[in-house]
Structure formats: C-alpha cells, structure tokens
C-alpha positions as a printed NumPy array, in Angstrom:
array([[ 14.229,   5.88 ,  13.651],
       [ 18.179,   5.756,  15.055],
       [ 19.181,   2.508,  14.921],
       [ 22.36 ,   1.43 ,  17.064],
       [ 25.33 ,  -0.49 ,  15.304],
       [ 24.939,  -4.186,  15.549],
       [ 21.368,  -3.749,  16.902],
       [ 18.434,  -5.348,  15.   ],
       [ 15.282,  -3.862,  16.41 ],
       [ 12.088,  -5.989,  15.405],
       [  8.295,  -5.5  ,  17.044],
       [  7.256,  -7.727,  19.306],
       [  5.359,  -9.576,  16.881],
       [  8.932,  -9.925,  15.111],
       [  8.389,  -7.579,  12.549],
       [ 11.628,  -5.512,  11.603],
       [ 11.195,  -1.584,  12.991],
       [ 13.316,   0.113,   9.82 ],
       [ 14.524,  -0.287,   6.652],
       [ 18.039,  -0.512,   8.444],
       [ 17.026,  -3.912,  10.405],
       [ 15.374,  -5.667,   7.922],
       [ 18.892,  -4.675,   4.94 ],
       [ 21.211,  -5.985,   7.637],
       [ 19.722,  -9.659,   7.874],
       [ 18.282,  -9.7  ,   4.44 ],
       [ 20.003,  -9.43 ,   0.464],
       [ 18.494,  -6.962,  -1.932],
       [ 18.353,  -9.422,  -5.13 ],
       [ 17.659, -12.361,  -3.123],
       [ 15.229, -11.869,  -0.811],
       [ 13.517,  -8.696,  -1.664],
       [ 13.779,  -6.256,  -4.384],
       [ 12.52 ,  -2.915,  -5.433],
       [ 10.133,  -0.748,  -8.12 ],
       [ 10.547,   2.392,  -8.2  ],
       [  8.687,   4.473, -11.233],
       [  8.83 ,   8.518, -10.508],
       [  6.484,   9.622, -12.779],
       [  6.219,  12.978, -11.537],
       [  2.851,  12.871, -10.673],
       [  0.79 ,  14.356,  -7.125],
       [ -0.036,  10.988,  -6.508],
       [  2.149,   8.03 ,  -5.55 ],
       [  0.659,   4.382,  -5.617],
       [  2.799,   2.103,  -2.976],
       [  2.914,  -1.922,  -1.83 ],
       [  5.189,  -1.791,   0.874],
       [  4.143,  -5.164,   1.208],
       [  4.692,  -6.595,  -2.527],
       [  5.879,  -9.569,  -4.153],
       [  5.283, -12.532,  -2.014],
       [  4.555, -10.803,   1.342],
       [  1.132,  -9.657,   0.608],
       [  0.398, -11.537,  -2.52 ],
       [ -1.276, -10.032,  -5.364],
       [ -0.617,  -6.397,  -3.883],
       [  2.269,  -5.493,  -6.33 ],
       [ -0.256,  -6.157,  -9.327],
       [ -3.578,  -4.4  ,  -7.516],
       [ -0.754,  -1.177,  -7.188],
       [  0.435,  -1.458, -10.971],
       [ -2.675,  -1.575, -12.242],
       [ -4.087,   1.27 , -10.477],
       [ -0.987,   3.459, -10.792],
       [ -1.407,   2.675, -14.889],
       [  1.342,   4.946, -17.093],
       [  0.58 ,   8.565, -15.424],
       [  0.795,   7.806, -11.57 ],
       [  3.814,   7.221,  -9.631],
       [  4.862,   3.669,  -8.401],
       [  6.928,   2.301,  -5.771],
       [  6.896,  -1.482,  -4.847],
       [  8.597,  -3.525,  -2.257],
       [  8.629,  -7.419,  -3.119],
       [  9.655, -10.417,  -1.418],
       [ 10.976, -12.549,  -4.196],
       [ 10.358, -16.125,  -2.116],
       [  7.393, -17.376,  -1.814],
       [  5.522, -19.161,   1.087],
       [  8.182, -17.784,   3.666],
       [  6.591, -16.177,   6.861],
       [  5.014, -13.463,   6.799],
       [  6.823, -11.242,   9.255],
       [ 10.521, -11.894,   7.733],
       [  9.929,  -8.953,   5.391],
       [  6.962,  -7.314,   6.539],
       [  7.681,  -3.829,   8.236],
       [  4.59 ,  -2.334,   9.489],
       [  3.603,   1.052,   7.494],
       [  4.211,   3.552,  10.761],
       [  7.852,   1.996,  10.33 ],
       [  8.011,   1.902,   6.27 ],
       [ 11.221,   4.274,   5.615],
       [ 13.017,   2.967,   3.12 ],
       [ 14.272,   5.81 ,   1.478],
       [ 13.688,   5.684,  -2.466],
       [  9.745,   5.079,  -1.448],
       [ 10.186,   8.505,   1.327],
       [ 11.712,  10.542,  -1.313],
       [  8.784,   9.135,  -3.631],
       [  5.617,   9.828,  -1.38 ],
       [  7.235,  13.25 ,   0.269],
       [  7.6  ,  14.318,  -3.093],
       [  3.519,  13.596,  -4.358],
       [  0.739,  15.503,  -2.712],
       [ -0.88 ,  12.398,  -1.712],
       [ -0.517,   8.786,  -1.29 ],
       [ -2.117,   5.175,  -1.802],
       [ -1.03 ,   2.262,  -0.176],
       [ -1.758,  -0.787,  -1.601],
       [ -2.001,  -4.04 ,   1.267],
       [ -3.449,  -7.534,   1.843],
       [ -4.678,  -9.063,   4.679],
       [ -5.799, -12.261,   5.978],
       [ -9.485, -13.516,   4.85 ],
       [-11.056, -13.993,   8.537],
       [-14.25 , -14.573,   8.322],
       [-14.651, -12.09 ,   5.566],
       [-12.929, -12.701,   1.985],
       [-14.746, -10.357,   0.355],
       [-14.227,  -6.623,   1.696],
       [-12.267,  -4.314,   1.534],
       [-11.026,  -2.116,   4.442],
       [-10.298,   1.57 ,   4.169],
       [ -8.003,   3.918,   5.522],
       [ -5.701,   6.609,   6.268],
       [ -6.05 ,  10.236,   7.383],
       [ -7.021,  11.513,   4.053],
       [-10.926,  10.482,   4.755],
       [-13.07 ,  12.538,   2.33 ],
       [-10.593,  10.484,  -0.786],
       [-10.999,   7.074,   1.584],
       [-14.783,   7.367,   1.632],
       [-14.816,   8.754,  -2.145],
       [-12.969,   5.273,  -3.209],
       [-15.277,   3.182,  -0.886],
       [-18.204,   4.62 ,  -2.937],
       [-16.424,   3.991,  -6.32 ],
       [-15.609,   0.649,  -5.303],
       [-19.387,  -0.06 ,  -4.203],
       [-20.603,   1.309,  -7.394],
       [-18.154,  -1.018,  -9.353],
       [-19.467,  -4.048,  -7.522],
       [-17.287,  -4.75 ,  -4.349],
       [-17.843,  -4.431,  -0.493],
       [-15.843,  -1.663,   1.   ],
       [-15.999,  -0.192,   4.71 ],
       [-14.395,   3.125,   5.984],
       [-14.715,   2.358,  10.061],
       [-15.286,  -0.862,  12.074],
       [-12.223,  -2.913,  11.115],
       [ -8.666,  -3.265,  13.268],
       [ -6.711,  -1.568,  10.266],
       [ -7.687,   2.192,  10.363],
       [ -4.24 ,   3.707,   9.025],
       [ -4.065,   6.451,  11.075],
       [ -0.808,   6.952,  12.266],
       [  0.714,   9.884,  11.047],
       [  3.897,   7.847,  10.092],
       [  1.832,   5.494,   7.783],
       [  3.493,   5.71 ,   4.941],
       [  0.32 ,   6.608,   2.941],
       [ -0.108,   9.372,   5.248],
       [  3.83 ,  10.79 ,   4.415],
       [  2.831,  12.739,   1.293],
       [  2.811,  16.948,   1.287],
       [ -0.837,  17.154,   1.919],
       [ -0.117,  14.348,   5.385],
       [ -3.03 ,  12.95 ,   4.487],
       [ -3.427,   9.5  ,   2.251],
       [ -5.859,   6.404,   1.587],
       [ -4.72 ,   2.86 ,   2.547],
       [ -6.396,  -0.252,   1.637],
       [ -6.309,  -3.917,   2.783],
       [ -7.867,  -6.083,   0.355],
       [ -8.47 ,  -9.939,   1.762],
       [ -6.094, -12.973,   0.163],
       [ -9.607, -14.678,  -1.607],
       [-10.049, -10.996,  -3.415],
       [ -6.703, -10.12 ,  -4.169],
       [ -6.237, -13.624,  -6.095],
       [ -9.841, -13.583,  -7.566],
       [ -8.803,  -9.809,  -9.194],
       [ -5.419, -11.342, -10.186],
       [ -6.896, -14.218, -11.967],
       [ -9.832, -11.665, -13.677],
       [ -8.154,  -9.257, -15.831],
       [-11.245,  -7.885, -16.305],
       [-12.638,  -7.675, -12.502],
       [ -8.845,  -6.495, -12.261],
       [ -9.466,  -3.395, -14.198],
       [-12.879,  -2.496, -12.514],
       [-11.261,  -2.279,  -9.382],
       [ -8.258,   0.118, -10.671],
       [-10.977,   1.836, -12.873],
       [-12.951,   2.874,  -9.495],
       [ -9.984,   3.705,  -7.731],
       [ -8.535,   5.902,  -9.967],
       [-12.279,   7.589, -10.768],
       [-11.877,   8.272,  -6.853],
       [ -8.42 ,   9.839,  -7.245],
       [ -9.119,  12.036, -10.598],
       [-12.534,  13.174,  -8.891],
       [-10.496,  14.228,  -5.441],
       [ -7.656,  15.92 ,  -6.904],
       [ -9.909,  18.037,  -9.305],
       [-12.331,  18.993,  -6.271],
       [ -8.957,  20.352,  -4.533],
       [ -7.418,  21.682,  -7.512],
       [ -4.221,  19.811,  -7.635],
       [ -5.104,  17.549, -10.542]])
C-alpha cells in the first residue's frame, strides 16, 4: 500500500493499514520485535499477531513450526496494552522480512487468537487453501479439540491475507480462543497434541500434492 509522507493511515477500528504506519509511531526493541527463522522449507508458520498482542500465539507457531518449518513472528513486547496499538489486520500484514518469507514457501500458516465469546473452546479455520484447512480441522478433532471450517466471522479469505501470500496463493489460518491458547501454553503436553495434528495435516497435504 503507498503511504504518503507524514501520513499515518489506521482502519477505522484504529488498527494501523501497513507496516509503514505502525514503524513510524512505534520502536522496534521497545514496543515490538521480530523472529525470523528461514529454514528453507515450502511451508512458513507465521503470528503476525505475537508476543503480547494475541497472547500465546508466538508459542502455538513455534511449536508447530518445530526445527524443519520456517518461522516468522511479530511480538508486542508490553503486555496488557490495547489491542489495536500493534495489531495490523492480515489483508494489511506487509512487513517485509515476513513477505519475502511466505512468497518464498509454497504455502502458509497463520497462527492468531481471538476473543473467547461465548465459545473458549474452538477453533476457527481458514484461508483459501481449503482442502489443507479442512485436513487440519479433522486432525485437530481426532486429537481431541473442536474445530470448524465455515460459520464463524473470521473466514481468511482475502487474497492479501498474509497466509494466503505464499506461491501456491492459497494458505490455512487459525484463530484459537484466549481460554485455549493459555490452557495449551500451560500443558506442554496438550501443547504438543495440537502441533502434532497440525503438522500430521501439513506432511499429509504436501505429500498428496507432491511438494513435500
């Protein structure tokens, strides 16, 4: 997105629009920092939202990712600020070590949290790669947790999602609710079912396409 001098553009809901508007109000070091692990690999694993802006997300990513998939992370280093102050929605996500990361993979997985509602248990699935997004919402059944593909107000589906920004255009996002994400951060062992299925999903898709 062109961004004008002096101009900080932010979504009505006060979210920043670019990379550009959030680095000109914010200090790398201070108030956010960066991951980035290029492994090489067809897959990239990415919280855009990490750290202390979707809580528990940078951990759910690095555990999935493990030592073979690629890893990008985003974090807000204060906690129990606002939300929105770091939060730029995925169709704007362009910082430019995670682009060169996901452009780079064949496909990508973003890793997000969202508010319990009146559900703290599921989690919501999606992105425009659907036969992988329903593949990891029937490993993640089988390994014990609620998952749903359609029905929910977080579908992924913008062609600008970042998790949709890999060669194939086509990638898997998932919102997992606060009450989860810190139950799986507190369980190492819940922790690792929940990477274990994901990654089952990814291995099984990638050798169906041949690009494993």
């Amino acid at each position: 997105m062109n961004r004008s001098p002096g101009i900080v553009r932010k979504t009505k809901d006060g979210e920043y629009m670019a990379f550009a508007d959030l680095a000109a109000e914010k200090l790398q070091g201070v108030d956010y920092d960066f991951l980035v692990l290029d492994r090489a690999s067809n897959v990239a694993i990415v919280a855009p939202h990490g750290g202390w802006i979707e809580h528990a997300t940078s951990q759910l990513a690095t555990a999935v990712a493990g030592d073979d998939l690629s890893l990008y992370l985003f974090e807000g280093l204060k906690p129990k600020r606002p939300h929105r102050e770091l939060h730029i929605p995925s169709e704007y996500f362009d910082e430019r070590q995670c682009v060169q990361l996901v452009t780079k993979a064949q496909l990508a997985i973003g890793m997000h949290g969202r508010a319990d509602g009146d559900d703290p248990e599921t989690i919501w699935l999606g992105g425009l790669g659907k036969e992988l997004r329903d593949a990891i919402a029937v490993a993640l059944e089988a390994a014990g947790f609620k998952a749903i593909t359609s029905g929910h107000r977080l579908p992924g589906e913008h062609k600008n999602n970042i998790c949709n920004r890999g060669i194939g255009r086509a990638g898997v996002q998932l919102e997992l609710p606060k009450t989860l994400r810190d139950a799986l951060v507190a369980d190492p062992e819940r922790r690792a079912l929940f990477s274990g299925a994901v990654r089952k999903a990814i291995s099984g898709h990638l050798c169906k396409n041949g690009t494993a």
